[in-house]
C-alpha positions as CSV (number, residue, x, y, z in Angstrom):
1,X,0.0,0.0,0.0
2,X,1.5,3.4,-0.9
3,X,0.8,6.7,0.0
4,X,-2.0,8.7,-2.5
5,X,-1.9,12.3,-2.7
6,X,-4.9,14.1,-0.9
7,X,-5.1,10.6,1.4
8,X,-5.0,11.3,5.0
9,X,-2.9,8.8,7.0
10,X,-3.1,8.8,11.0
11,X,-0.7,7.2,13.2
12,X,-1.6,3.9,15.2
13,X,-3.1,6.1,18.3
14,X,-4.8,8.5,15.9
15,X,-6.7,5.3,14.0
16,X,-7.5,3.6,17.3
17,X,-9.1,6.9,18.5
18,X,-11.4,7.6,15.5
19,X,-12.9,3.6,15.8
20,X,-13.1,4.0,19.9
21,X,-10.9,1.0,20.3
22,X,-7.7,0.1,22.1
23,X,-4.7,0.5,20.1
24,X,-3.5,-2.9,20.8
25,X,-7.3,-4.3,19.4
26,X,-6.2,-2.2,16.0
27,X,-2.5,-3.3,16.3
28,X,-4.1,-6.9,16.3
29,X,-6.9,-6.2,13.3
30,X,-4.4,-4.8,11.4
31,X,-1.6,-7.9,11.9
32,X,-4.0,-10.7,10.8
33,X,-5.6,-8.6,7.3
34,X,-8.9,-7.5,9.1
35,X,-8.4,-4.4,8.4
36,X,-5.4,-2.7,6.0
37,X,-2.5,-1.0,7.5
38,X,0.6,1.0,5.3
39,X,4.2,0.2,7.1
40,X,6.7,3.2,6.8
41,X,11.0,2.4,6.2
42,X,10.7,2.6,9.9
43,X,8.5,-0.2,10.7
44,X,5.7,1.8,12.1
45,X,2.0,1.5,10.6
46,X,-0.3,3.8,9.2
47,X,-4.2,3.8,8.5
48,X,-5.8,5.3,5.5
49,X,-9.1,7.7,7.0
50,X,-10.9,5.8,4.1
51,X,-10.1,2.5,5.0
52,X,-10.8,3.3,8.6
53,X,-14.1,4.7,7.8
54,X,-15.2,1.7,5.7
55,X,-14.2,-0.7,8.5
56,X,-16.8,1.0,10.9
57,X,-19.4,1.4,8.4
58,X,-18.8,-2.6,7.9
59,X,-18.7,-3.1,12.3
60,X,-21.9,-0.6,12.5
61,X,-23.9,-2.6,9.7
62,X,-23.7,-6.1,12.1
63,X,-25.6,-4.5,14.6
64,X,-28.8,-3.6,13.3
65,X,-28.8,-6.6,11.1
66,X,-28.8,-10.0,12.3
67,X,-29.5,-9.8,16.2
68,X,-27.2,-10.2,19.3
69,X,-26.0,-13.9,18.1
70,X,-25.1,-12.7,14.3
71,X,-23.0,-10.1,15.7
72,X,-21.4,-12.8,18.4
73,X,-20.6,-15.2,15.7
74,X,-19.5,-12.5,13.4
75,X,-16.7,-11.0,16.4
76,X,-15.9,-14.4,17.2
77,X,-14.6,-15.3,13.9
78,X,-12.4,-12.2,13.8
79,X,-11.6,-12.3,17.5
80,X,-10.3,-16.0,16.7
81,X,-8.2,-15.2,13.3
82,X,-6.5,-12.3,15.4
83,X,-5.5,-14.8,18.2
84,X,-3.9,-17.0,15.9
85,X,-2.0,-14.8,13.7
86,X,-0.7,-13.7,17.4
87,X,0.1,-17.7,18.1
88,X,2.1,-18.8,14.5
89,X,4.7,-19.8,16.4
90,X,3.0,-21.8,19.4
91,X,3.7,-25.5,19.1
92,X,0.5,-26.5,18.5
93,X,0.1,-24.0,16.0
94,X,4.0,-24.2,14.1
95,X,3.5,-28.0,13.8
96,X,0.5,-28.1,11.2
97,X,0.9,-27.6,7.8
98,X,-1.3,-26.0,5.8
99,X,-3.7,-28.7,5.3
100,X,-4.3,-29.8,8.5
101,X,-4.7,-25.6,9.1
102,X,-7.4,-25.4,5.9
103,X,-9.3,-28.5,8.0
104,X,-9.0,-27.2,11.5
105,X,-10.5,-23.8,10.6
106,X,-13.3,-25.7,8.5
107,X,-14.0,-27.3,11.8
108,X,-13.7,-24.4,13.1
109,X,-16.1,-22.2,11.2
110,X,-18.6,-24.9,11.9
111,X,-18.0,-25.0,15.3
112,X,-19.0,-21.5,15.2
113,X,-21.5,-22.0,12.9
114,X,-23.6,-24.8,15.5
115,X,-23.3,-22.6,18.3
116,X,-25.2,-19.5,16.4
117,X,-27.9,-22.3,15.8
118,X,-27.9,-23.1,19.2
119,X,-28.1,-20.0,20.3
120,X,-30.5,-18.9,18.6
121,X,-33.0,-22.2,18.9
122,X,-32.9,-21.3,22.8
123,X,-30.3,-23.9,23.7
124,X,-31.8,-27.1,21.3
125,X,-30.7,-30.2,23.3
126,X,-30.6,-31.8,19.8
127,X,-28.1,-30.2,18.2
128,X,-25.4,-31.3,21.1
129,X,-25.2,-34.6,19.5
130,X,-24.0,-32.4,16.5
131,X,-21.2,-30.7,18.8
132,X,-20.3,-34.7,19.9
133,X,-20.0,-34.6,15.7
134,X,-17.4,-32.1,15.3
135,X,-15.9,-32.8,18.8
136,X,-15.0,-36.7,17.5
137,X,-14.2,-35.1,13.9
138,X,-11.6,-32.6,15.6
139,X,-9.8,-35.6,18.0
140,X,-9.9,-38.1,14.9
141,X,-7.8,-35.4,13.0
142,X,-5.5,-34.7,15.9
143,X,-4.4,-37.9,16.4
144,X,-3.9,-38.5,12.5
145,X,-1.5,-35.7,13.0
146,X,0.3,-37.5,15.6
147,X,-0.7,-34.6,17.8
148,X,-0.7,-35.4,21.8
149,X,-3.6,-35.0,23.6
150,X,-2.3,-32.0,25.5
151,X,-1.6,-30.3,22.3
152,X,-5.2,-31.0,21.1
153,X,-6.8,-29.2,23.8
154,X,-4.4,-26.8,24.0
155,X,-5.6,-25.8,20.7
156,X,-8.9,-26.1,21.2
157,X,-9.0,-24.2,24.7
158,X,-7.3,-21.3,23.2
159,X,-10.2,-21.2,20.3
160,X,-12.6,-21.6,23.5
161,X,-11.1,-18.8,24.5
162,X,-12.0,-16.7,21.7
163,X,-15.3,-17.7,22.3
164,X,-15.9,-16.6,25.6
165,X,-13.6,-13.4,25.9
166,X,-16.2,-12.1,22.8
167,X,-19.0,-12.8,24.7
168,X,-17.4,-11.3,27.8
169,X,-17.1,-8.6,25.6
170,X,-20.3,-8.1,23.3
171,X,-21.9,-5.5,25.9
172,X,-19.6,-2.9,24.7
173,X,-20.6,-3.3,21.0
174,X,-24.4,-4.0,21.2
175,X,-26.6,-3.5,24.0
176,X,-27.3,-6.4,26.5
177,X,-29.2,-7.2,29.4
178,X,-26.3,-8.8,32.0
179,X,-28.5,-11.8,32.3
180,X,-29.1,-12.1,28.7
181,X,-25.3,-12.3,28.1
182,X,-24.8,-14.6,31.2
183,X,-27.5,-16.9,29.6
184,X,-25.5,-16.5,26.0
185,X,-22.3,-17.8,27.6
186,X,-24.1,-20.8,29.5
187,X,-25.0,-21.7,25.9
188,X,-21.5,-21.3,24.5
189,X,-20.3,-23.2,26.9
190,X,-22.7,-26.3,27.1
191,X,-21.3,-26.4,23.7
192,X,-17.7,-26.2,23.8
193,X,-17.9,-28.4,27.2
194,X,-19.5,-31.1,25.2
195,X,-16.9,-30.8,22.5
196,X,-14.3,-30.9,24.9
197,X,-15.5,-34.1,26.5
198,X,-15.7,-35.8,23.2
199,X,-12.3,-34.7,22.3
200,X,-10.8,-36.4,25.3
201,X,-13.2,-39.9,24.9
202,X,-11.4,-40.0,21.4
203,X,-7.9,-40.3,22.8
204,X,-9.2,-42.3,26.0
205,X,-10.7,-44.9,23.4
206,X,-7.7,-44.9,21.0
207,X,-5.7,-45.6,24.1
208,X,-7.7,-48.6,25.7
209,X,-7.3,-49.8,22.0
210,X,-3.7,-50.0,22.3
211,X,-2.6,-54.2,23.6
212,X,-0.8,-53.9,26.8
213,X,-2.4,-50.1,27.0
């Protein structure tokens, strides 16, 4: 990206100010591609005003549009591609090649994808059995990858954690009754509890498998 003529540019402080966010949150938007960012010689980034004022026309249109879940699911996502272009060089992360990446965030986006239904059926029952689903299909892939079981949930309690910390913090983008956002993370977590379970019983099973296990 290159510097146009009539173009403002505002410095990393400046950019965070005009979309009411931390810097670190834009430091963090701006590292994994959410949002694009202009590196001086120096190192040091700058934000186009236009960019910056498409991005929050984009953040302002989830709001109205899709209810307090759609605007969950849609943070989430984002929250959870920041985190990881933050982790490249974690273990459990630096060890995958880009296959098994392409199939963990398929699993990943439908992870996401059940717990929007889930939220928004009132907490279905049913669709658990679905979360057992992608639970088993998430452990099967793991250990196909030779991955350890601490590993596994290592990557999958840091995704959990890009779940939760977005609900913690949907209050400050929409507005939510405190006991309608406690009842949104109960959800999210019967979920990714149930997931987590499964996840284990896969590498418990494959274990008791084993002769002389």
């Amino acid at each position: 990206m290159s510097q146009n003529d009539g173009e403002a540019w505002l410095l990393l402080g400046e950019a965070a100010k005009q979309l009411n966010v931390h810097p670190t949150t834009l430091r963090r938007w701006a590292d994994a591609g959410e949002i694009p960012v202009m590196l001086t010689p120096g190192g040091h980034r700058r934000f186009s005003s236009t960019d910056l004022n498409q991005f929050a026309a984009q953040r302002r249109g989830l709001r109205p549009s899709g209810g307090i879940e759609q605007v969950w699911a849609a943070q989430a996502l984002t929250a959870a591609r920041t985190e990881i272009a933050a982790h490249q060089n974690d273990h459990w992360l630096a060890t995958l090649d880009d296959d098994n990446r392409a199939r963990n965030r398929k699993i990943g986006r439908q992870l996401i994808a059940l717990i929007l239904q889930f939220l928004s059926n009132g907490g279905d029952q049913g669709l658990l059995e679905e979360a057992r689903n992608i639970g088993r299909q998430y452990g099967h892939n793991c250990r196909e990858m030779n991955m350890g079981l601490t590993d596994a949930l290592q990557a999958s309690l840091f995704f959990r954690d890009a779940m939760i910390e977005t609900a913690l913090q949907l209050p400050e983008s929409v507005h939510i009754r405190p006991e309608n956002n406690l009842r949104l993370m109960r959800r999210i977590n019967a979920v990714l509890n149930t997931v987590h379970l499964v996840i284990a019983e896969v590498y418990d099973a494959a274990d008791n498998s084993v002769p002389g296990a």
